[in-house]
TIVO-2410 file (N, C-alpha, C; in nm, 3 decimals):
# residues 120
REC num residu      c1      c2      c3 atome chaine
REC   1      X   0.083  -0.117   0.000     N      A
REC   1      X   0.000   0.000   0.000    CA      A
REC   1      X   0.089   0.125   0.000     C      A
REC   2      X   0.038   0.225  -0.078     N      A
REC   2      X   0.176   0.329  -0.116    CA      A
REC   2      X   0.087   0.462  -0.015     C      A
REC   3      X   0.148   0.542   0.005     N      A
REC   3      X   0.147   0.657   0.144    CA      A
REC   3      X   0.116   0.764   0.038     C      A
REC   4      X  -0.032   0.766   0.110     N      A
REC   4      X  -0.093   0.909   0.040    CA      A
REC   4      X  -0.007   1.061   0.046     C      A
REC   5      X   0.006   1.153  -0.062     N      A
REC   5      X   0.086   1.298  -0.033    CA      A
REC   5      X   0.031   1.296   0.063     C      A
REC   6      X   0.098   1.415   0.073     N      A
REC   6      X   0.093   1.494   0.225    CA      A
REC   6      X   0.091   1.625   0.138     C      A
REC   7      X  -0.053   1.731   0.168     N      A
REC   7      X  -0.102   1.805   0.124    CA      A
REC   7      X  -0.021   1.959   0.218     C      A
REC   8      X   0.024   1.877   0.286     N      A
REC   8      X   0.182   1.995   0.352    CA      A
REC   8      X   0.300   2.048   0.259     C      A
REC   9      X   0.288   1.945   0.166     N      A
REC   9      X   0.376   1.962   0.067    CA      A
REC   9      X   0.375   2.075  -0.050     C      A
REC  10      X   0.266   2.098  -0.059     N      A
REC  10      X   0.211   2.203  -0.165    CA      A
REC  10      X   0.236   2.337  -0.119     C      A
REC  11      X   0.327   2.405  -0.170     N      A
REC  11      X   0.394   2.539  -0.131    CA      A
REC  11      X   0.299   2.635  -0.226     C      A
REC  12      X   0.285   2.602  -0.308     N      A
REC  12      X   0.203   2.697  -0.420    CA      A
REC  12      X   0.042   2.669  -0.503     C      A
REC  13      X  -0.026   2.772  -0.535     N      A
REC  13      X  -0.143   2.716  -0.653    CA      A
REC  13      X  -0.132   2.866  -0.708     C      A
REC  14      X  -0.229   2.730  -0.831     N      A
REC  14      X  -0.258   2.870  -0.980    CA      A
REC  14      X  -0.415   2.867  -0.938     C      A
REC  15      X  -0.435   3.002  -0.984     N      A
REC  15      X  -0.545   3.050  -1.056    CA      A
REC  15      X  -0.569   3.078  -1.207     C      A
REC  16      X  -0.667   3.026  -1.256     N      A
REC  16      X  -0.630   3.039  -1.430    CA      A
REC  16      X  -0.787   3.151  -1.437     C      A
REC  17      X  -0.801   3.245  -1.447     N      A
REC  17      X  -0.906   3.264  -1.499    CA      A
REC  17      X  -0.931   3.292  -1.623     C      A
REC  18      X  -1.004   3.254  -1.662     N      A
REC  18      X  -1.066   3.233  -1.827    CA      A
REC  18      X  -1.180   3.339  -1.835     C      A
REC  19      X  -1.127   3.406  -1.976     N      A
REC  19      X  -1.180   3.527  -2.015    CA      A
REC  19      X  -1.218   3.495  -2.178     C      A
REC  20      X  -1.254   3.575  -2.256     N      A
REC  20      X  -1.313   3.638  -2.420    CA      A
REC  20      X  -1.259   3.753  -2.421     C      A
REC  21      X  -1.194   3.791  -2.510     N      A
REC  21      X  -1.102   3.838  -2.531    CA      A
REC  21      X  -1.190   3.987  -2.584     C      A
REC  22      X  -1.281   3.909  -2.634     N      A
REC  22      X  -1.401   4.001  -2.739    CA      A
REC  22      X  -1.526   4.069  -2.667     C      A
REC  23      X  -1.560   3.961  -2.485     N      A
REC  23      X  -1.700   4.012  -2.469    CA      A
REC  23      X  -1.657   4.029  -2.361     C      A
REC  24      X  -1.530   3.945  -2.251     N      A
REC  24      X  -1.546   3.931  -2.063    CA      A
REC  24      X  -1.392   3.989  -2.041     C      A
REC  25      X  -1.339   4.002  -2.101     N      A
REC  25      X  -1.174   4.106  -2.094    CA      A
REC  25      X  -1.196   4.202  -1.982     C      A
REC  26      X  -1.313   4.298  -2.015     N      A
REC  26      X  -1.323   4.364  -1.903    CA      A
REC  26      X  -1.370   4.337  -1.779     C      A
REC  27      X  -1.413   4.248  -1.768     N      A
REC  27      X  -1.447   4.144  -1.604    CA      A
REC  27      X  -1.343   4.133  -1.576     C      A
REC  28      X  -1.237   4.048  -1.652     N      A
REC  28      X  -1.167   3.973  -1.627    CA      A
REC  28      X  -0.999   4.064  -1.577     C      A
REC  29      X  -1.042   4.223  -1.624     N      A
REC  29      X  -0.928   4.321  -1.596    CA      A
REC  29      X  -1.005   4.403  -1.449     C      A
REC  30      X  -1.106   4.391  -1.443     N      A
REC  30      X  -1.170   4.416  -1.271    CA      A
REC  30      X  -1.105   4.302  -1.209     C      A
REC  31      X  -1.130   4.223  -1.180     N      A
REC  31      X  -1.135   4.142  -1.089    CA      A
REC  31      X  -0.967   4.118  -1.077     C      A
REC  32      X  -0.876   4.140  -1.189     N      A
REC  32      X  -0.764   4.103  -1.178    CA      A
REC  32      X  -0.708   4.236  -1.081     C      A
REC  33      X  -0.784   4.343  -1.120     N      A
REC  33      X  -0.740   4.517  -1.023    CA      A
REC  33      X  -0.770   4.427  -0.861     C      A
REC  34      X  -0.853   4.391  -0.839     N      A
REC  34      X  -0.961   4.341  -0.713    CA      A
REC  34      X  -0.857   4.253  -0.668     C      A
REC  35      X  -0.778   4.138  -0.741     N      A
REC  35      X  -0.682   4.033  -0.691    CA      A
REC  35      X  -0.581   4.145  -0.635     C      A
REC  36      X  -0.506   4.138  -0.727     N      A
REC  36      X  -0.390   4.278  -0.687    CA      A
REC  36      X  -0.408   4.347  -0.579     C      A
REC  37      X  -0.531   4.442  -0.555     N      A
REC  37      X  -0.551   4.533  -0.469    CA      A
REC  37      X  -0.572   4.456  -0.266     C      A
REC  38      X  -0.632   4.331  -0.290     N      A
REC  38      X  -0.662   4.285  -0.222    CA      A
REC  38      X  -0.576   4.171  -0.151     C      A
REC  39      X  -0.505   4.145  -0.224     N      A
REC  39      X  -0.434   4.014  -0.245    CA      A
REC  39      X  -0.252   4.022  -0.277     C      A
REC  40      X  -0.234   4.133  -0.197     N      A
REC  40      X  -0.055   4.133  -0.293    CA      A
REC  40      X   0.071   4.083  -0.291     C      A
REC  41      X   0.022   4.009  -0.178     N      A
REC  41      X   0.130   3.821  -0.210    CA      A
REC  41      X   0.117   3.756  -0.297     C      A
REC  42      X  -0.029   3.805  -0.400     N      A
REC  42      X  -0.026   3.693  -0.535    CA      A
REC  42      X   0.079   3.757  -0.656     C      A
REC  43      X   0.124   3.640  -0.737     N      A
REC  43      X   0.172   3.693  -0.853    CA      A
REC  43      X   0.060   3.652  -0.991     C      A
REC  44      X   0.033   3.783  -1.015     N      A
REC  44      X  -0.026   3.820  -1.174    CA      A
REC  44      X   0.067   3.793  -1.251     C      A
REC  45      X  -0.014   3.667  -1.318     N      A
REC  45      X   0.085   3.629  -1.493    CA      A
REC  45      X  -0.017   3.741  -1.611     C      A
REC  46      X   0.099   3.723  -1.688     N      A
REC  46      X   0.037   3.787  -1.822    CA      A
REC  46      X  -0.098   3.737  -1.875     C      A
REC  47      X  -0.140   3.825  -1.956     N      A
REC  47      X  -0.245   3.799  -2.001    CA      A
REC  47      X  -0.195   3.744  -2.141     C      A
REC  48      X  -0.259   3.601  -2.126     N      A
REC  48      X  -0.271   3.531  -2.275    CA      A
REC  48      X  -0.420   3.547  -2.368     C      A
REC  49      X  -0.404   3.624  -2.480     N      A
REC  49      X  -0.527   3.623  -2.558    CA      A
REC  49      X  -0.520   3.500  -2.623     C      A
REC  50      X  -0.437   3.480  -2.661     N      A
REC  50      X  -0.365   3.335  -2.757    CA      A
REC  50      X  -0.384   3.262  -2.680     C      A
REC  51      X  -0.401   3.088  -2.702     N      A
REC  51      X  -0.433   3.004  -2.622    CA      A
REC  51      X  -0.223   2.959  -2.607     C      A
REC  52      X  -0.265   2.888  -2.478     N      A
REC  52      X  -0.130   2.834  -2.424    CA      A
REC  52      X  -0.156   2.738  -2.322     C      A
REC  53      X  -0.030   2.644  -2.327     N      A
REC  53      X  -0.019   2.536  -2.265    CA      A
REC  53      X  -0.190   2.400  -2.284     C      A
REC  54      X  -0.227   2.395  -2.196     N      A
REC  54      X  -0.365   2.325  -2.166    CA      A
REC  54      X  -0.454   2.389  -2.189     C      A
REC  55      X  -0.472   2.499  -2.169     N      A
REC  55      X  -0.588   2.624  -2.130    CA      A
REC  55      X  -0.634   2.661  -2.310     C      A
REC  56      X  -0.766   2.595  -2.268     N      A
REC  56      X  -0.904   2.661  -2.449    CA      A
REC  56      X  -0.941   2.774  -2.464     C      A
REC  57      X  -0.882   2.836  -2.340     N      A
REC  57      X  -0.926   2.986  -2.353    CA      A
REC  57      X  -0.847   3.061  -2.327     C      A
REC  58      X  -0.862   3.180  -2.370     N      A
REC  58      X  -0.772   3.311  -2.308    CA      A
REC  58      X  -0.747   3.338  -2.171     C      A
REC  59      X  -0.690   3.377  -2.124     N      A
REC  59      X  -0.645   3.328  -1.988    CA      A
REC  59      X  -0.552   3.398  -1.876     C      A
REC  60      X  -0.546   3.431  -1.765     N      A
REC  60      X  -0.406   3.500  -1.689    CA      A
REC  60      X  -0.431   3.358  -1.554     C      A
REC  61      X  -0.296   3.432  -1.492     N      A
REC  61      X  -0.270   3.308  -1.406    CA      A
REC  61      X  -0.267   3.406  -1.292     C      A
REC  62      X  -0.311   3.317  -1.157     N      A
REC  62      X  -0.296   3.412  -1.012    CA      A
REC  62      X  -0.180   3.319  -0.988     C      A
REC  63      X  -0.079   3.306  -0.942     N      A
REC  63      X  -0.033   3.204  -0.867    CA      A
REC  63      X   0.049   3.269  -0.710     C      A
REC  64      X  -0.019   3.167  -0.604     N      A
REC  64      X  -0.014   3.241  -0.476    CA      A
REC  64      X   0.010   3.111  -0.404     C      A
REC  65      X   0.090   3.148  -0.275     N      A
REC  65      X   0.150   3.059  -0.140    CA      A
REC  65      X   0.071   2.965  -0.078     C      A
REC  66      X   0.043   2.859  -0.027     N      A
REC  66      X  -0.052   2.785   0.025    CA      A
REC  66      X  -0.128   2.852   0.119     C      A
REC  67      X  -0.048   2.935   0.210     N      A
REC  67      X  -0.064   3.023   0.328    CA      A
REC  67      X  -0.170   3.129   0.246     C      A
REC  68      X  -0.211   3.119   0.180     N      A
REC  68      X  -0.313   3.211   0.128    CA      A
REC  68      X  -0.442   3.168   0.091     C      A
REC  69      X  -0.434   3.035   0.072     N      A
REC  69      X  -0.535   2.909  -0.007    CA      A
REC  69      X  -0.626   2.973   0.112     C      A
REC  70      X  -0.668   2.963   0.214     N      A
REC  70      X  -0.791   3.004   0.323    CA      A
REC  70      X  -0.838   3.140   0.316     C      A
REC  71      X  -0.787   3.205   0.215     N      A
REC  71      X  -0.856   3.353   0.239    CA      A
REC  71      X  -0.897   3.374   0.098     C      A
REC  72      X  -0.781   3.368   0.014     N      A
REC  72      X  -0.771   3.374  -0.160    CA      A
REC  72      X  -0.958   3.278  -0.245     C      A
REC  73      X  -0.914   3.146  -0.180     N      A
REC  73      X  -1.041   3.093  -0.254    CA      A
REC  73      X  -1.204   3.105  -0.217     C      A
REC  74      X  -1.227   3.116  -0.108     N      A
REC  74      X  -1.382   3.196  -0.094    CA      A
REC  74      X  -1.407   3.303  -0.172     C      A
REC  75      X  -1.301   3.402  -0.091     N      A
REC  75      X  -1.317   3.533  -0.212    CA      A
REC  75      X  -1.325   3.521  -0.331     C      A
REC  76      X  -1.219   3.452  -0.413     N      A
REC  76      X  -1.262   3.468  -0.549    CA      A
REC  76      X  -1.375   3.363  -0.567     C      A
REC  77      X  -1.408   3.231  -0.539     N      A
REC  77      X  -1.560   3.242  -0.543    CA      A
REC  77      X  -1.685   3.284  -0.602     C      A
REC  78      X  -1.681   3.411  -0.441     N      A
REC  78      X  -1.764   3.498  -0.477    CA      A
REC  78      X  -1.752   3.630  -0.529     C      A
REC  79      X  -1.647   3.639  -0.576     N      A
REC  79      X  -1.615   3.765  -0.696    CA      A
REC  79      X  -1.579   3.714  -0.799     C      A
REC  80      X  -1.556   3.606  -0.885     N      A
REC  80      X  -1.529   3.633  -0.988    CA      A
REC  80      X  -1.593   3.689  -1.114     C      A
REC  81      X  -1.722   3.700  -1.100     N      A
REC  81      X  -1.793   3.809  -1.184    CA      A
REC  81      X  -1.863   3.689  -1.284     C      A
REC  82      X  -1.879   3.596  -1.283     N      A
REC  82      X  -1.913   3.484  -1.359    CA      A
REC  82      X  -1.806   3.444  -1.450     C      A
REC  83      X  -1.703   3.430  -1.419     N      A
REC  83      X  -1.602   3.366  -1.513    CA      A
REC  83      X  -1.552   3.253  -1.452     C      A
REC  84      X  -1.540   3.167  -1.546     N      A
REC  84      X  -1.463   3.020  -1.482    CA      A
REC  84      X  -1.301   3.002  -1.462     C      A
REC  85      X  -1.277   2.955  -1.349     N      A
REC  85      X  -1.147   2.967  -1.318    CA      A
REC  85      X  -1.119   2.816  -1.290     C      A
REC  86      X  -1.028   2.773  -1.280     N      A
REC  86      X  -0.973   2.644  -1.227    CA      A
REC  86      X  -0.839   2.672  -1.153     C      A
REC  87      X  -0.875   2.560  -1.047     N      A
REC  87      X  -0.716   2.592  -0.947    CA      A
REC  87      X  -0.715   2.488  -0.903     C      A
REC  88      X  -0.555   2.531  -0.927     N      A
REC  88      X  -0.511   2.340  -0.882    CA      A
REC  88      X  -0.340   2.398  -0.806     C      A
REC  89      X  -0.306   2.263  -0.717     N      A
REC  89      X  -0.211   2.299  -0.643    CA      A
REC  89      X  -0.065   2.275  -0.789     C      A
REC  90      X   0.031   2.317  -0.717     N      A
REC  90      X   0.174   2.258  -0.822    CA      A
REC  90      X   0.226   2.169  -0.673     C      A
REC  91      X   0.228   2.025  -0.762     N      A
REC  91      X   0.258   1.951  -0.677    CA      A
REC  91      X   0.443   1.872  -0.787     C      A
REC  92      X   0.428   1.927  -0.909     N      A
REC  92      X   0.550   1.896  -0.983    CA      A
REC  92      X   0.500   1.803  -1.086     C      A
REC  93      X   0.351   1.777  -1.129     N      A
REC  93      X   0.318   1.692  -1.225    CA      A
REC  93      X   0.203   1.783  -1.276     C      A
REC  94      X   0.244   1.832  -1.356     N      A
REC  94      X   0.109   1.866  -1.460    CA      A
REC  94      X  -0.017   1.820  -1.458     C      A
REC  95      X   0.005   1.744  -1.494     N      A
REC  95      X  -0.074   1.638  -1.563    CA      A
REC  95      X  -0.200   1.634  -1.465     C      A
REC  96      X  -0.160   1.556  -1.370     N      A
REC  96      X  -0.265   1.569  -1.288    CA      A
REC  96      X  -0.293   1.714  -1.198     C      A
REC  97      X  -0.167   1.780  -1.146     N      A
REC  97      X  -0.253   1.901  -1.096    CA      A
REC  97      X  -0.346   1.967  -1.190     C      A
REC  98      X  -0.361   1.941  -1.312     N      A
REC  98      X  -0.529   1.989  -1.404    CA      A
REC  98      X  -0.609   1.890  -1.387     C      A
REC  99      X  -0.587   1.774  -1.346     N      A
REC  99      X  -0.725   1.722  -1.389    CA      A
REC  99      X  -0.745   1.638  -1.244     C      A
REC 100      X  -0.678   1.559  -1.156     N      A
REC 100      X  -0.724   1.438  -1.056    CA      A
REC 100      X  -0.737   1.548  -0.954     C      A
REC 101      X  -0.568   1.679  -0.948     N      A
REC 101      X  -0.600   1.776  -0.838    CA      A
REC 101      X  -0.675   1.870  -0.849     C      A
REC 102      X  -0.740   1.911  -0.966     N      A
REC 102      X  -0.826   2.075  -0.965    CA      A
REC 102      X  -0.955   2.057  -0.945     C      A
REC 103      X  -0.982   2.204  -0.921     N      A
REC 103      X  -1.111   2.229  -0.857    CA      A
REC 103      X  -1.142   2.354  -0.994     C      A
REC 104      X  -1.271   2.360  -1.025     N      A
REC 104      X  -1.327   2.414  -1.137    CA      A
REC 104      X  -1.422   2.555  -1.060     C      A
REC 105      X  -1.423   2.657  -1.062     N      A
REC 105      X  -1.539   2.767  -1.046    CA      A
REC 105      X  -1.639   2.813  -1.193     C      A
REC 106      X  -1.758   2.812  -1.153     N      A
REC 106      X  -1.813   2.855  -1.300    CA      A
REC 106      X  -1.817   2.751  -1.423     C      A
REC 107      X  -1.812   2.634  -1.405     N      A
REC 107      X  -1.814   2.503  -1.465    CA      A
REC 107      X  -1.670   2.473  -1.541     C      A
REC 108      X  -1.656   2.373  -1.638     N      A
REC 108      X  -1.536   2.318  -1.660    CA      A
REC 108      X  -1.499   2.368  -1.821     C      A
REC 109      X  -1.404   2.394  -1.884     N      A
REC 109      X  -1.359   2.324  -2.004    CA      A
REC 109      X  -1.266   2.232  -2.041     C      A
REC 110      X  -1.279   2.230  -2.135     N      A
REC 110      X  -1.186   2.063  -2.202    CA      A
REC 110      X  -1.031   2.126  -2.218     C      A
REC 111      X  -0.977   2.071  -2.123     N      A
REC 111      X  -0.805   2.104  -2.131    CA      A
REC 111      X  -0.753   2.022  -2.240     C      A
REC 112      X  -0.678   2.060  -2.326     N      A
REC 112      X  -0.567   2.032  -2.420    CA      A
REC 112      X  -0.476   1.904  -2.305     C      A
REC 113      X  -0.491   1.862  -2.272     N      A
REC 113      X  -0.422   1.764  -2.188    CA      A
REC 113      X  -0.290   1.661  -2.311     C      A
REC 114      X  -0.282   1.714  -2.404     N      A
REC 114      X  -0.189   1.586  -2.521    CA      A
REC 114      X  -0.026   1.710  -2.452     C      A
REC 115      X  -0.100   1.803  -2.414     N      A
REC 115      X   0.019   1.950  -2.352    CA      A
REC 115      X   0.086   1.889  -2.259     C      A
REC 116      X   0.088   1.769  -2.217     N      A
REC 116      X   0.127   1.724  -2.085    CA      A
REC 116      X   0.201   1.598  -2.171     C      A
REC 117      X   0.385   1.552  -2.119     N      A
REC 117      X   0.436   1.424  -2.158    CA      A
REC 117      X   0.389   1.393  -2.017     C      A
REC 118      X   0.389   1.389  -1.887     N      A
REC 118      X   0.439   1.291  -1.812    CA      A
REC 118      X   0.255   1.327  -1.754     C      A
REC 119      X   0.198   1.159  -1.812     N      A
REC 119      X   0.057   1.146  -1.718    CA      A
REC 119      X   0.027   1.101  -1.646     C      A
REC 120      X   0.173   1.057  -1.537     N      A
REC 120      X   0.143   0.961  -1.419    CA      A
REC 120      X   0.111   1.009  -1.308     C      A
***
């Protein structure tokens, strides 16, 4: 029998929120002012209009300390303005921190998952 992680281990998570480049950009540049302003242990990634990595949609990344996971995820929650986000810890495998470890806000899309070599 193999020894479950230890969820002590997880120093970091992303936030991906997923935007339209054409209709929710501007939600998606509130709420990123709202992260920032509120939140300034997180680091704001660039904004991808272009798709990248896994992600079907346009996209920026929050990525913030574990020590934040208890305050960071209610809030966004209930602010993200109706946009879907997914967050998952970095545990050092891709693969699954999108899909066995994440948690979805605002329902799911279909990750590019072929973006990932190692699917163990």
């Amino acid at each position: 029998m193999t020894t479950p992680p230890d969820p002590q281990a997880i120093e970091h998570y992303h936030a991906h929120i997923y935007y339209d480049p054409g209709s929710t950009r501007d939600r998606a540049e509130r709420l990123r002012e709202r992260i920032g302003a509120t939140f300034p242990q997180a680091r704001l990634g660039r904004w991808h209009d272009e798709l990248v990595g896994p992600h079907p949609q346009s996209m920026y990344q929050v990525a913030f300390p574990s020590e934040m996971l208890a305050a960071f995820v209610p809030w966004l929650m209930l602010n993200r303005d109706s946009l879907t986000v997914l967050l998952h810890p970095e545990t050092g495998n891709g693969y699954r921190d999108h899909t066995a470890h994440a948690a979805w806000f605002g329902g799911t899309l279909p990750l590019r998952l072929e973006q990932f070599k190692n699917r163990d």
